[in-house]
mmJSON file of the N, C-alpha and C atoms, coordinates in Angstrom:
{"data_MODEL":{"atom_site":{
"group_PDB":["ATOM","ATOM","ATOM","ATOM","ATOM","ATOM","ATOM","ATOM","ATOM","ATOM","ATOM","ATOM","ATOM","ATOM","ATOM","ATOM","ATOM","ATOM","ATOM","ATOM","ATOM","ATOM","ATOM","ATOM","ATOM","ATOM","ATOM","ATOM","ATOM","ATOM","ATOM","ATOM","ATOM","ATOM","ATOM","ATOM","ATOM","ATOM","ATOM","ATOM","ATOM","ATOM","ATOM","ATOM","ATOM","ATOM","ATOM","ATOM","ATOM","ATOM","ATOM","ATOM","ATOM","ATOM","ATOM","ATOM","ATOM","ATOM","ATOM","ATOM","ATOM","ATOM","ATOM","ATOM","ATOM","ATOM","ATOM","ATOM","ATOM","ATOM","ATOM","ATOM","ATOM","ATOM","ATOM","ATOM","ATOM","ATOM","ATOM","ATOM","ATOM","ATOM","ATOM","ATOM","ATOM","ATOM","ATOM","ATOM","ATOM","ATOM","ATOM","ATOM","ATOM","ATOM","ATOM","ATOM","ATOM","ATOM","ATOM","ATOM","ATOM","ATOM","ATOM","ATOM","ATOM","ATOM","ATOM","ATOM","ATOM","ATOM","ATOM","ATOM","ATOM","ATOM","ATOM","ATOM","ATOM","ATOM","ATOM","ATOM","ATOM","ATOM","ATOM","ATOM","ATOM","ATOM","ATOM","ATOM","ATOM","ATOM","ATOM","ATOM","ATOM","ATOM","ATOM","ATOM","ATOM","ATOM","ATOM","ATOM","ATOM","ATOM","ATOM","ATOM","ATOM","ATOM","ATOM","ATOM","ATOM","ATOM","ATOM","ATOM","ATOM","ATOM","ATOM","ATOM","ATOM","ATOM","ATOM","ATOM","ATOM","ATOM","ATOM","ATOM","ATOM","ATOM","ATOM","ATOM","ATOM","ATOM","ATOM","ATOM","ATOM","ATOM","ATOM","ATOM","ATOM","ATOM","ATOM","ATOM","ATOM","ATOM","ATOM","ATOM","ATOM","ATOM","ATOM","ATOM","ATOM","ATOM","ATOM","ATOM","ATOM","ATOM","ATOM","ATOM","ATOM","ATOM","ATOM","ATOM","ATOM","ATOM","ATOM","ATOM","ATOM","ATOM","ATOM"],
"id":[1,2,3,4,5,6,7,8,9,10,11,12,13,14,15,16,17,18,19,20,21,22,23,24,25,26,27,28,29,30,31,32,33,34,35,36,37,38,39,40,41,42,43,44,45,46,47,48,49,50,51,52,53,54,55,56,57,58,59,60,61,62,63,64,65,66,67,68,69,70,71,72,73,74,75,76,77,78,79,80,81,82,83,84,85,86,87,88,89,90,91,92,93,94,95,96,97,98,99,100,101,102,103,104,105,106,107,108,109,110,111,112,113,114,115,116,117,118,119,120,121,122,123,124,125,126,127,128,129,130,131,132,133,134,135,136,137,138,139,140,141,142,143,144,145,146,147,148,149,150,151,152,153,154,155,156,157,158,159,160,161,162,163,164,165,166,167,168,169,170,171,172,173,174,175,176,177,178,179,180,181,182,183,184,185,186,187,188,189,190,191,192,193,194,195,196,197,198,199,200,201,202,203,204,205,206,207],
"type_symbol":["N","C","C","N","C","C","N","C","C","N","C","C","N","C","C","N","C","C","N","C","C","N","C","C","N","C","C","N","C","C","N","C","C","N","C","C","N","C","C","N","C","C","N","C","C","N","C","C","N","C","C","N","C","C","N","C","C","N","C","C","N","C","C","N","C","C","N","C","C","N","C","C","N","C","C","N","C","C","N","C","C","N","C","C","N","C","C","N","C","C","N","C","C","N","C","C","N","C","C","N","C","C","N","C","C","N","C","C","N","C","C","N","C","C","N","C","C","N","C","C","N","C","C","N","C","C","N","C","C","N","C","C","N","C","C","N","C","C","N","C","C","N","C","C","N","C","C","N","C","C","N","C","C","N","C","C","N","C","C","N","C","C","N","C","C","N","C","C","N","C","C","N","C","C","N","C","C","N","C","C","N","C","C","N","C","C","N","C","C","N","C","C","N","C","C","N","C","C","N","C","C","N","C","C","N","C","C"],
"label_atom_id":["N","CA","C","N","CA","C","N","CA","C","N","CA","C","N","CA","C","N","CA","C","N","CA","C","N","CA","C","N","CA","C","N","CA","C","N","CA","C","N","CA","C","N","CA","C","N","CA","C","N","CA","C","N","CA","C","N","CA","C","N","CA","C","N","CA","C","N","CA","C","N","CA","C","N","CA","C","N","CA","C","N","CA","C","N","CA","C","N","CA","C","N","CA","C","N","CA","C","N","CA","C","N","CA","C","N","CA","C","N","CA","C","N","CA","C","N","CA","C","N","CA","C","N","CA","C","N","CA","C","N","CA","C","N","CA","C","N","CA","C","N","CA","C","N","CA","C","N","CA","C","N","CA","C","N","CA","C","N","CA","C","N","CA","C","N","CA","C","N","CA","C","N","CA","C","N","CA","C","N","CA","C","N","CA","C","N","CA","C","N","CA","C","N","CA","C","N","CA","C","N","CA","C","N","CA","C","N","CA","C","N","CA","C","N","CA","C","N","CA","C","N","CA","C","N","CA","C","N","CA","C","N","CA","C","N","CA","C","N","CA","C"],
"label_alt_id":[null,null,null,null,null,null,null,null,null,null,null,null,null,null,null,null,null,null,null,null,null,null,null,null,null,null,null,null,null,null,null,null,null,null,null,null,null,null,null,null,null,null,null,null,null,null,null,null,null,null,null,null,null,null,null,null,null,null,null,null,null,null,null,null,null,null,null,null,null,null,null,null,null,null,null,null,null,null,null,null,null,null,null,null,null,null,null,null,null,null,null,null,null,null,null,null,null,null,null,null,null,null,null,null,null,null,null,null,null,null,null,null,null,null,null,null,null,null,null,null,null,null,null,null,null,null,null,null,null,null,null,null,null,null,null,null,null,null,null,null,null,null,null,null,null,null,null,null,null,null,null,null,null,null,null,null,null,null,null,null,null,null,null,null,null,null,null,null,null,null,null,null,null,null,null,null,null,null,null,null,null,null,null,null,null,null,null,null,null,null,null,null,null,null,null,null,null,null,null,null,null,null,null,null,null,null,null],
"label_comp_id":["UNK","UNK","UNK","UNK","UNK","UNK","UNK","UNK","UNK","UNK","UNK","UNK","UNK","UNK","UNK","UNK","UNK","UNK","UNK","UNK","UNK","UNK","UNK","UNK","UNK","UNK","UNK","UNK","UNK","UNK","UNK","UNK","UNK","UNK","UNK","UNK","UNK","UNK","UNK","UNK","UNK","UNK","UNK","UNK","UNK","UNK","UNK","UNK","UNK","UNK","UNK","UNK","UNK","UNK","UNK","UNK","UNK","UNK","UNK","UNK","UNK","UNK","UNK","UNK","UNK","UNK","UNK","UNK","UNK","UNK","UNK","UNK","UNK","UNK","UNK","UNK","UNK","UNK","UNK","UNK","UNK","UNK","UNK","UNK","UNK","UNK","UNK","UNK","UNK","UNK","UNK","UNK","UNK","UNK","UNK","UNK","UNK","UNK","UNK","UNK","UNK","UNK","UNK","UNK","UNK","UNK","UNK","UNK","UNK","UNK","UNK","UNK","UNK","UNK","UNK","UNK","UNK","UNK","UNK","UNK","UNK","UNK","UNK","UNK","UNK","UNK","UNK","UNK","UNK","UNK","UNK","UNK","UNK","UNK","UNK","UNK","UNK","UNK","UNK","UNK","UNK","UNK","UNK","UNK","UNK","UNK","UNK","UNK","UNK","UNK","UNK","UNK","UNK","UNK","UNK","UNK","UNK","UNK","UNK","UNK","UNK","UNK","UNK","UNK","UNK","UNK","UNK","UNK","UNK","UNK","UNK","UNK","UNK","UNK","UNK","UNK","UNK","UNK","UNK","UNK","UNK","UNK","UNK","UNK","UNK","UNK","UNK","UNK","UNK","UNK","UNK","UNK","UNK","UNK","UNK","UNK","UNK","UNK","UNK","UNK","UNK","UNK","UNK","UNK","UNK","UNK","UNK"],
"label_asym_id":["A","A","A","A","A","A","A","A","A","A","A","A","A","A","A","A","A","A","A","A","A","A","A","A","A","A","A","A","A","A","A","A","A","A","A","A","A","A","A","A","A","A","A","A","A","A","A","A","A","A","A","A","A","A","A","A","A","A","A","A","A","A","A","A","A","A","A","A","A","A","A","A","A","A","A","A","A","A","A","A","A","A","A","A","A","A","A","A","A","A","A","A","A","A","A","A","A","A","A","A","A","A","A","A","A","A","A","A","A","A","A","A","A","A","A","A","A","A","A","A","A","A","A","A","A","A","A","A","A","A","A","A","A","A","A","A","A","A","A","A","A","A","A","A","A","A","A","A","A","A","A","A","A","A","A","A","A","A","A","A","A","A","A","A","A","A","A","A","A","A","A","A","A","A","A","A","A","A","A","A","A","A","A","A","A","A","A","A","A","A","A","A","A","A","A","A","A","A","A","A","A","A","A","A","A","A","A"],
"label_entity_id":["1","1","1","1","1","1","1","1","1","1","1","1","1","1","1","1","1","1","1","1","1","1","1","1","1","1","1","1","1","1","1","1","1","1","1","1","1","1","1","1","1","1","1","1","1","1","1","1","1","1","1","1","1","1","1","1","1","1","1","1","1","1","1","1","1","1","1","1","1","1","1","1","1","1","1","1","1","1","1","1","1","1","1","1","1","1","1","1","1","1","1","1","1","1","1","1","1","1","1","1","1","1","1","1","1","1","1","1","1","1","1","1","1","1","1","1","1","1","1","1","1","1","1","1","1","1","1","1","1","1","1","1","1","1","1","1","1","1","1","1","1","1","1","1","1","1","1","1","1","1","1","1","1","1","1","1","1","1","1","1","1","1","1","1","1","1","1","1","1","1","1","1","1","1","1","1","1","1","1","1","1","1","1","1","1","1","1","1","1","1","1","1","1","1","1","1","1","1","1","1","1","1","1","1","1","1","1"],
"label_seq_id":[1,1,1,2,2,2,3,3,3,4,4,4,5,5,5,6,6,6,7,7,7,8,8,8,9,9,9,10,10,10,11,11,11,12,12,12,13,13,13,14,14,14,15,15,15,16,16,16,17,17,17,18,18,18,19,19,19,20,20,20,21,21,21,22,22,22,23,23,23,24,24,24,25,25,25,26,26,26,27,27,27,28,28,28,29,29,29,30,30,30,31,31,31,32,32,32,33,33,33,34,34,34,35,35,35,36,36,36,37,37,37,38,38,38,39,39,39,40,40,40,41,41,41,42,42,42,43,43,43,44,44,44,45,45,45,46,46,46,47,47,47,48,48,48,49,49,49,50,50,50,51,51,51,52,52,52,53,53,53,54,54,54,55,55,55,56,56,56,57,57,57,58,58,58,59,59,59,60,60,60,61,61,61,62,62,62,63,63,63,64,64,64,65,65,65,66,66,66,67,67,67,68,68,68,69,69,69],
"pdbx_PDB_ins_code":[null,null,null,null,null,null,null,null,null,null,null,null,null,null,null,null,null,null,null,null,null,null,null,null,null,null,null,null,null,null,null,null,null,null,null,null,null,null,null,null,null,null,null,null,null,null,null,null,null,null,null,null,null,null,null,null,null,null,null,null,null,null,null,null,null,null,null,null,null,null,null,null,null,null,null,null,null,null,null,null,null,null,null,null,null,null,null,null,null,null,null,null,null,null,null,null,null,null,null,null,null,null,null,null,null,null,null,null,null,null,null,null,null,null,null,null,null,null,null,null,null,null,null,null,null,null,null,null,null,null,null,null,null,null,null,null,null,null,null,null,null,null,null,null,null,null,null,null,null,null,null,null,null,null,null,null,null,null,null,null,null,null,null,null,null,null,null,null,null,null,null,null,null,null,null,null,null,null,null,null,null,null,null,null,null,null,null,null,null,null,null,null,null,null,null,null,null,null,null,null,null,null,null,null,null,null,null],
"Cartn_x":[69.341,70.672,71.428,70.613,71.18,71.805,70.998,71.59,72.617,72.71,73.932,75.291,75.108,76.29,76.617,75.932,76.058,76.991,76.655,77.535,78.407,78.371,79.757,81.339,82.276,83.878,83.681,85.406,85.266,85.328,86.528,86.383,85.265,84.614,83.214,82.074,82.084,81.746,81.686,83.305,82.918,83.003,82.824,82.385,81.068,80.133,78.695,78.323,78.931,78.313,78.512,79.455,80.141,78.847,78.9,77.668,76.103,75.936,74.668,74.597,75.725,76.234,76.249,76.855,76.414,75.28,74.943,73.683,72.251,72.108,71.35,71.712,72.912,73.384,73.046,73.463,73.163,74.323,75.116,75.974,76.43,76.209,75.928,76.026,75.116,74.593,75.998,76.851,78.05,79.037,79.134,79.91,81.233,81.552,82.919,83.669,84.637,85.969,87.112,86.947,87.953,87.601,86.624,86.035,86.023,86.854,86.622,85.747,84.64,84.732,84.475,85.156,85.092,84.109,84.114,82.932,83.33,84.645,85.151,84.745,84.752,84.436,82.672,82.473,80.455,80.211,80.871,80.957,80.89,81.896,82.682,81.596,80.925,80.177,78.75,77.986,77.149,77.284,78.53,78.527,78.638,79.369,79.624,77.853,77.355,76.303,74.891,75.34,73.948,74.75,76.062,76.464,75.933,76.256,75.855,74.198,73.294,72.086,71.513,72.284,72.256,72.315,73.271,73.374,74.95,75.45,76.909,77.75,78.36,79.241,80.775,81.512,82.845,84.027,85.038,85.919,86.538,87.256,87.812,88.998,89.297,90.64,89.996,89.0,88.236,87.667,87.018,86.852,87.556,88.38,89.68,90.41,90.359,90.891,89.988,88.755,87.315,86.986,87.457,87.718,89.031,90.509,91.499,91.452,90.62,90.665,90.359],
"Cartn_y":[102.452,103.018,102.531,102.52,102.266,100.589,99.804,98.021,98.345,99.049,98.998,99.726,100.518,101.109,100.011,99.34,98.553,97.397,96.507,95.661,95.738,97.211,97.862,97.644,97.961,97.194,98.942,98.857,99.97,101.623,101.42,102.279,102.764,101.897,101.79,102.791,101.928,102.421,104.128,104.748,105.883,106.659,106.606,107.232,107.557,106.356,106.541,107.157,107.256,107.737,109.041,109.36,110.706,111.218,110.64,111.022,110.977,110.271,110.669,112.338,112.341,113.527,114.574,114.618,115.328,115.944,114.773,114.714,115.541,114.971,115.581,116.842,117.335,118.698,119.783,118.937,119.862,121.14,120.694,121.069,122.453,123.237,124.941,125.561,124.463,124.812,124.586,123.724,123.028,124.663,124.596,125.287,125.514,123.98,122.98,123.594,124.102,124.921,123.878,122.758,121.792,121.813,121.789,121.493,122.435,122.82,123.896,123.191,123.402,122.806,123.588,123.47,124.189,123.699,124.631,124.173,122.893,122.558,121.417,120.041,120.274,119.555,119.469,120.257,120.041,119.416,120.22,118.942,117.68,117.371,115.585,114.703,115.706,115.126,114.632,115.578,115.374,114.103,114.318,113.68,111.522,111.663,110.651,109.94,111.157,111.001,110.365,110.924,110.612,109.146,108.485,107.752,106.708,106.871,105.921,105.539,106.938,106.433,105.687,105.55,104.769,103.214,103.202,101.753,101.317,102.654,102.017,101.502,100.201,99.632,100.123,100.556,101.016,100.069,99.435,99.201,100.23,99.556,100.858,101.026,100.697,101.652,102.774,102.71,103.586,105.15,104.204,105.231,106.035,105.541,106.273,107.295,106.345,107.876,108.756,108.607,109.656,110.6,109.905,110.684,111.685,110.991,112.054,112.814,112.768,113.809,115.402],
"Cartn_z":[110.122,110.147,111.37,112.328,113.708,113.557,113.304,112.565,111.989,111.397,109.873,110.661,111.491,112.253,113.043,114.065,114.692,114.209,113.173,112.239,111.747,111.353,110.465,111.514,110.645,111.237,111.648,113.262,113.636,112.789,111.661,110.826,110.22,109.475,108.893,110.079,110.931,112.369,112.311,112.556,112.701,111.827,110.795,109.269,109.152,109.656,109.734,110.651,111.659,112.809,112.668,112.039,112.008,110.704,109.222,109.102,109.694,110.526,111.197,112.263,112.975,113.528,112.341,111.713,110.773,109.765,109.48,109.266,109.99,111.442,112.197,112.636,112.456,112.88,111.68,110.599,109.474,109.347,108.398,108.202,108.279,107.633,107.825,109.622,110.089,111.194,112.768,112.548,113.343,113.937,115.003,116.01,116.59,116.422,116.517,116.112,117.349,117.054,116.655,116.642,116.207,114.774,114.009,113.156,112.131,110.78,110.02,108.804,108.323,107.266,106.556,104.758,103.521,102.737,101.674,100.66,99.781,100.207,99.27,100.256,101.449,102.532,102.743,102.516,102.418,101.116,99.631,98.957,98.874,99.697,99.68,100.57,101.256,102.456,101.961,100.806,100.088,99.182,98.306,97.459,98.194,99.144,100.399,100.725,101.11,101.546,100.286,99.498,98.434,98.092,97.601,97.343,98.096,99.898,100.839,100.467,100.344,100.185,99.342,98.096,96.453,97.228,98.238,98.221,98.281,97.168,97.209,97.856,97.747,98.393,98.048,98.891,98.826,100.091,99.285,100.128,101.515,102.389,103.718,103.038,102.019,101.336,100.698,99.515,98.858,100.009,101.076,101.748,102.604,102.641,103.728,102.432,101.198,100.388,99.642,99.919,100.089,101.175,102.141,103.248,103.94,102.949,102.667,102.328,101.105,99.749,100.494],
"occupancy":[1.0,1.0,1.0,1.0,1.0,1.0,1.0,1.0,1.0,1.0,1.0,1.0,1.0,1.0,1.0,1.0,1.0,1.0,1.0,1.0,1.0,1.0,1.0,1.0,1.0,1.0,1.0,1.0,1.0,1.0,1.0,1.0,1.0,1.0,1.0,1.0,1.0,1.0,1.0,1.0,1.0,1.0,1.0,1.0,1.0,1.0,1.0,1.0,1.0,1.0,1.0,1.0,1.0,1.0,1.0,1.0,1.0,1.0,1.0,1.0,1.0,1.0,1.0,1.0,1.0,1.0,1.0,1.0,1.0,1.0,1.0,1.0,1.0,1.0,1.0,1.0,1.0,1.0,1.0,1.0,1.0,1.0,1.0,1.0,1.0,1.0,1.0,1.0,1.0,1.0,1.0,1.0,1.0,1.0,1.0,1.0,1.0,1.0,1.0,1.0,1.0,1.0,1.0,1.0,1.0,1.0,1.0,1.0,1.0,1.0,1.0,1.0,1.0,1.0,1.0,1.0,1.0,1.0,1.0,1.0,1.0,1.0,1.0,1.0,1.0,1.0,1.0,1.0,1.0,1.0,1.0,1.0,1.0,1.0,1.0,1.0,1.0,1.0,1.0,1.0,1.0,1.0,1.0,1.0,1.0,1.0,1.0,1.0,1.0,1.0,1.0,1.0,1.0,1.0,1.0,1.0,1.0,1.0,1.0,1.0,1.0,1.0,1.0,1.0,1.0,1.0,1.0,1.0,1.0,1.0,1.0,1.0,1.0,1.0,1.0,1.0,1.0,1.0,1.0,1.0,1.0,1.0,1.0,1.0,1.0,1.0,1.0,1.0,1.0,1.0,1.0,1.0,1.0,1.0,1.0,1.0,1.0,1.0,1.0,1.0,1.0,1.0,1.0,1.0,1.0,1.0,1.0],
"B_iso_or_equiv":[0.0,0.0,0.0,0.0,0.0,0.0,0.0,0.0,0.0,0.0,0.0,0.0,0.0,0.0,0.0,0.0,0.0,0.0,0.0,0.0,0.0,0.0,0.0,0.0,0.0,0.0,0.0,0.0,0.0,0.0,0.0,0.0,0.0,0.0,0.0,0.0,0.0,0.0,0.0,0.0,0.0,0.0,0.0,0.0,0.0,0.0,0.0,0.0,0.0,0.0,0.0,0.0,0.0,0.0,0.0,0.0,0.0,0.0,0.0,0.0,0.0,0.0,0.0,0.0,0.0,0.0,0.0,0.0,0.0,0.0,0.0,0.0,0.0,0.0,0.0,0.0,0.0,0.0,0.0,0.0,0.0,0.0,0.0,0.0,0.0,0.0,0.0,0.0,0.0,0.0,0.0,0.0,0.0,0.0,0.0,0.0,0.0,0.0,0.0,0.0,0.0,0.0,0.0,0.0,0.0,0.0,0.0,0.0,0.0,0.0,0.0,0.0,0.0,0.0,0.0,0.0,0.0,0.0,0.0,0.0,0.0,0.0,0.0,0.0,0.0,0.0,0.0,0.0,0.0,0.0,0.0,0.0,0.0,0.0,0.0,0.0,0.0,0.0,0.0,0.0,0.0,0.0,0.0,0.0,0.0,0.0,0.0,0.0,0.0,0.0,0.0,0.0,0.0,0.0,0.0,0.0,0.0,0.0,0.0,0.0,0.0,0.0,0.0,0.0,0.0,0.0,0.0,0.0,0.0,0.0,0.0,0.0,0.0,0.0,0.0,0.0,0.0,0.0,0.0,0.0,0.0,0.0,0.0,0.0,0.0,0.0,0.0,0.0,0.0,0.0,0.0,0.0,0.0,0.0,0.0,0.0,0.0,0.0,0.0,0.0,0.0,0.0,0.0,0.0,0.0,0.0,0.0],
"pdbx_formal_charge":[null,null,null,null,null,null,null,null,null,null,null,null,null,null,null,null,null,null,null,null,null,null,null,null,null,null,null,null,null,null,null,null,null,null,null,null,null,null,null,null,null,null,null,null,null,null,null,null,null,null,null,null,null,null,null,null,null,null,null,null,null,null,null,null,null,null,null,null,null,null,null,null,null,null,null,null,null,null,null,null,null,null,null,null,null,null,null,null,null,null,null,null,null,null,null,null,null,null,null,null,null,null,null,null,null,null,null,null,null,null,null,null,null,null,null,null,null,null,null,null,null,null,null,null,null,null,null,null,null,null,null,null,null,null,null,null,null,null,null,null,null,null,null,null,null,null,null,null,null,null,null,null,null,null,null,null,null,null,null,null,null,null,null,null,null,null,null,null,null,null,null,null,null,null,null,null,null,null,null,null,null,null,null,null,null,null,null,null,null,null,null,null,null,null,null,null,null,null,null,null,null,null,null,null,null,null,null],
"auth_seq_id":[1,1,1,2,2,2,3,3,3,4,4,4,5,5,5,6,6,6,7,7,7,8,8,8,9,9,9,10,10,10,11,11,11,12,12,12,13,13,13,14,14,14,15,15,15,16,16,16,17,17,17,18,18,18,19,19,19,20,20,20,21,21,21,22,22,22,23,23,23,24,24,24,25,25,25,26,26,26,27,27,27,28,28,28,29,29,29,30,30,30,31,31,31,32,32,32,33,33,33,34,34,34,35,35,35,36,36,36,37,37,37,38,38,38,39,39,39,40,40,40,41,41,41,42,42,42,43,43,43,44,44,44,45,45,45,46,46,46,47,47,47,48,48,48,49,49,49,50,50,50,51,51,51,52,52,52,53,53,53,54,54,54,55,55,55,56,56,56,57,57,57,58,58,58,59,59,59,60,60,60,61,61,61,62,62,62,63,63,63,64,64,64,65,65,65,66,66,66,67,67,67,68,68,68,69,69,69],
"auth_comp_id":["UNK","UNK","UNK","UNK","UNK","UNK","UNK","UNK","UNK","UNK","UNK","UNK","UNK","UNK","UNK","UNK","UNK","UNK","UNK","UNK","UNK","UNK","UNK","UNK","UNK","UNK","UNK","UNK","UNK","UNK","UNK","UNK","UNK","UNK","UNK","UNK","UNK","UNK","UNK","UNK","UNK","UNK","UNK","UNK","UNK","UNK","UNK","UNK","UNK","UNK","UNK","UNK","UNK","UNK","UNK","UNK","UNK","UNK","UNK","UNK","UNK","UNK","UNK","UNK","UNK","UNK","UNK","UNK","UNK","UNK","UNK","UNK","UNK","UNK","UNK","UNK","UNK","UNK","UNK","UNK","UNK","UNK","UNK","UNK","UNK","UNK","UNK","UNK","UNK","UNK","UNK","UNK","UNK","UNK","UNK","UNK","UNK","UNK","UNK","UNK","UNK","UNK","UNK","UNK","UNK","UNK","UNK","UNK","UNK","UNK","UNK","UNK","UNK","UNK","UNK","UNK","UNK","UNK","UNK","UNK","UNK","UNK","UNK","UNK","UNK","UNK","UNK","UNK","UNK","UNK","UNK","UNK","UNK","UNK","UNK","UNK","UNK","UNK","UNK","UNK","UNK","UNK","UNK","UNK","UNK","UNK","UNK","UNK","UNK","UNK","UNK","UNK","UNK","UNK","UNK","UNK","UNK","UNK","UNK","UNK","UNK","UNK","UNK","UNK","UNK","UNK","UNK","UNK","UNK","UNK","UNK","UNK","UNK","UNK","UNK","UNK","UNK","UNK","UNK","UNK","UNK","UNK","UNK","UNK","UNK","UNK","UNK","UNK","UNK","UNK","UNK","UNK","UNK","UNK","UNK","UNK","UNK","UNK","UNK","UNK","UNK","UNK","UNK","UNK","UNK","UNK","UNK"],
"auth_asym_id":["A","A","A","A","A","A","A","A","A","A","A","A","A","A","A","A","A","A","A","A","A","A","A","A","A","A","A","A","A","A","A","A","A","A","A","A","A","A","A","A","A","A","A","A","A","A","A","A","A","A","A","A","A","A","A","A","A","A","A","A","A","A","A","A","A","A","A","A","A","A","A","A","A","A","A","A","A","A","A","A","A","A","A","A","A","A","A","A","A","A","A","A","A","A","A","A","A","A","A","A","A","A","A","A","A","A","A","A","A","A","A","A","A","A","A","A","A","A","A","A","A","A","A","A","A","A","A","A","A","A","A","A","A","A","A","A","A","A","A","A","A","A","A","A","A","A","A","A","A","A","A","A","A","A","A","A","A","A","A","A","A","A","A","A","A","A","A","A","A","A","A","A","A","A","A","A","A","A","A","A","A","A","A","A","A","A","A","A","A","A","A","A","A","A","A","A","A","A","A","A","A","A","A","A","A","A","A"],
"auth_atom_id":["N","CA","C","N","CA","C","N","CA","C","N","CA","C","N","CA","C","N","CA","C","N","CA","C","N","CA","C","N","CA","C","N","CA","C","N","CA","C","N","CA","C","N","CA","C","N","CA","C","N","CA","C","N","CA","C","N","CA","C","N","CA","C","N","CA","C","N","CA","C","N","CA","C","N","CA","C","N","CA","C","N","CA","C","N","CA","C","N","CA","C","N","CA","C","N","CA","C","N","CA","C","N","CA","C","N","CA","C","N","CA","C","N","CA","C","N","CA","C","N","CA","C","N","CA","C","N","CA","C","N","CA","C","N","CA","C","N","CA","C","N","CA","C","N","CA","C","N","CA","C","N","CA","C","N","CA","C","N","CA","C","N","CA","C","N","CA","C","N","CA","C","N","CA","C","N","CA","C","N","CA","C","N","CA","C","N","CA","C","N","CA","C","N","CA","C","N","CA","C","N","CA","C","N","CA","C","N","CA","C","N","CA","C","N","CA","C","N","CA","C","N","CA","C","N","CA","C","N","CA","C","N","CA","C","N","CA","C","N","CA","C"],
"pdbx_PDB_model_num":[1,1,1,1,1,1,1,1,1,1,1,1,1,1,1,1,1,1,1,1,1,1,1,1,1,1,1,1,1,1,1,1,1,1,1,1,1,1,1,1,1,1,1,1,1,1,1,1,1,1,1,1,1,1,1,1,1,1,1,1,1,1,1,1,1,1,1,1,1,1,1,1,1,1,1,1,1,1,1,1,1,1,1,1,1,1,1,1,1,1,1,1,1,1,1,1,1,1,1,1,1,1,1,1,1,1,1,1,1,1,1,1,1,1,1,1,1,1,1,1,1,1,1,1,1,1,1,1,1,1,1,1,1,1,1,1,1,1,1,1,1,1,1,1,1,1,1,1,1,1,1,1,1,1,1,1,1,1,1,1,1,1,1,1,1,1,1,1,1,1,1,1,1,1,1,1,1,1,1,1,1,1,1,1,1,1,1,1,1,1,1,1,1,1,1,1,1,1,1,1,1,1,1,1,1,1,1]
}}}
């Protein structure tokens, strides 16, 4: 994971990183008064997440409006 962040463009960059932060925090679990997240937002994050693990390749337009949504 750590290679693949590394290579990735800066956007790309902090998408992953942001899921690894996430990831290792475990969602439920986050404190972050900046940070509200909804069940539509743990959703998107799952669904993001199992996608990334498939393999899927997604353009930084695709994901920027995956990451709007």
């Amino acid at each position: 994971m750590t290679l693949l962040i590394e290579n990735a463009s800066s956007e790309l960059k902090k998408a992953l990183q942001a899921m690894v932060k996430l990831d290792n925090a475990k969602i439920h679990t986050i404190k972050d008064d900046d940070t509200l997240w909804t069940k539509d937002d743990q959703k998107a994050y799952k669904k993001a997440k199992k996608e990334f693990e498939r393999g899927e390749a997604i353009s930084h337009k695709e994901l920027f409006e995956k990451l709007k949504q």
